[in-house]
C-alpha positions in Angstrom: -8.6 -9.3 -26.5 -6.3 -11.1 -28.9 -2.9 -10.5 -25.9 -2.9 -10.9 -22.2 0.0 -9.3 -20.8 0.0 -9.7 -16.9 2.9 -8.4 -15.0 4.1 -11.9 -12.4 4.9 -9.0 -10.0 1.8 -7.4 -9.7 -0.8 -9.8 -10.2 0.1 -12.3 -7.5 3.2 -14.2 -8.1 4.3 -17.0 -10.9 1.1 -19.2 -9.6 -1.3 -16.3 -10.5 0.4 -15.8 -13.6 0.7 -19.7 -14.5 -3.3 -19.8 -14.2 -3.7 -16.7 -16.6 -1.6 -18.2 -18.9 -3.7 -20.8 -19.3 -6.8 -19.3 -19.1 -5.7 -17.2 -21.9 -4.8 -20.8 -23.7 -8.4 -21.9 -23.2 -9.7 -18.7 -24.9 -7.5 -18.7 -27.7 -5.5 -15.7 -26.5 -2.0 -14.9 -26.4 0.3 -15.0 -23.7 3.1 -12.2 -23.4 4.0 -11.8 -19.8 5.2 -7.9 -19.3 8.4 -8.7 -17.7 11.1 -5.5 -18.1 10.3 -3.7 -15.2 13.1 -5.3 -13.3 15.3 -7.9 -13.4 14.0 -10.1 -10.9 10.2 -9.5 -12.8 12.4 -10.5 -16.0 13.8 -13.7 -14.2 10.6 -14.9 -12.9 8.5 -14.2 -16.5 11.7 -16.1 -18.7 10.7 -18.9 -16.0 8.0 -18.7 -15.9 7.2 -18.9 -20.2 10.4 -21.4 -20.0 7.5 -24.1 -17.8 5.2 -23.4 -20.1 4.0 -24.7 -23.9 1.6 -21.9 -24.6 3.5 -19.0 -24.1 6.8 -18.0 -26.6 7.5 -14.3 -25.7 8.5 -12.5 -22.8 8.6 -8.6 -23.6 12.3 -6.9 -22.8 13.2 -3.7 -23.4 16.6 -2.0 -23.1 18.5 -0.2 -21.9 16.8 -0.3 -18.6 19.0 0.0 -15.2 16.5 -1.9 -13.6 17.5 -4.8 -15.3 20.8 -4.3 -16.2 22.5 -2.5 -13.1 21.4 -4.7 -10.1 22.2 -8.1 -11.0 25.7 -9.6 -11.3 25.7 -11.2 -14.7 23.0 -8.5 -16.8 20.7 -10.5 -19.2 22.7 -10.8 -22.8 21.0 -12.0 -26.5 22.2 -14.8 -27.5 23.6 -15.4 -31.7 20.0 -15.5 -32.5 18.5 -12.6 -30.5 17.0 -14.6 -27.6 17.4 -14.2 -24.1 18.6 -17.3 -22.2 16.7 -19.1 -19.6 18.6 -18.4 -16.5 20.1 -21.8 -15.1 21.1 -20.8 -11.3 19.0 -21.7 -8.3 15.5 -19.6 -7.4 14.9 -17.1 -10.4 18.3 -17.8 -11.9 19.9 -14.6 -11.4 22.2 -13.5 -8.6 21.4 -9.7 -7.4 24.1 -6.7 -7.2 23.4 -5.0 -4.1 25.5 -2.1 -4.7 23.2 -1.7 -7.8 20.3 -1.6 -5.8 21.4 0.8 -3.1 21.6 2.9 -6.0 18.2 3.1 -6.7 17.2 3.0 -2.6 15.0 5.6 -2.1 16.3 7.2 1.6 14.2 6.8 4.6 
């Protein structure tokens, strides 16, 4: 395998995916986190690849209302096409709770 690409919130949290990442550094394997299933799994991966000096990607794709529709401020490019590492406490991003009603699924 020449790319690892493990999902923070799937495989156990940012500690799970910290230790793959550098397993995948001991093996001479790239580290991509997949991060654009939602915001918050965005958040955590930019973190996440932010701590660490093996890893230089996180994958985003857009449009995607998961990510852009339930936080307040949606992730923006920057001049040179790079997202910036939120600054705010926890993750970094503040969530829009009428965005996610939107996608609650009724009970």
């Amino acid at each position: 395998m020449d790319i690892v690409q493990p999902d923070c919130t799937k495989v156990g949290g940012l500690s799970e995916s910290r230790r793959i990442a550098w397993m995948a550094y001991d093996h001479n394997v790239q580290f991509v986190p997949h991060g654009w299933n939602t915001a918050v799994g965005l958040a955590a991966d930019l973190q996440l690849v932010a701590s660490l000096p093996v890893a230089r990607y996180v994958e985003y794709l857009t449009p995607s209302p998961y990510i852009e529709e339930i936080v307040a401020t949606p992730f923006r490019l920057d001049a040179d096409g790079l997202l910036p590492i939120p600054t705010a406490p926890g993750l970094g991003i503040e969530l829009d709770w009428d965005g996610i009603a939107r996608f609650a699924r009724p009970s």
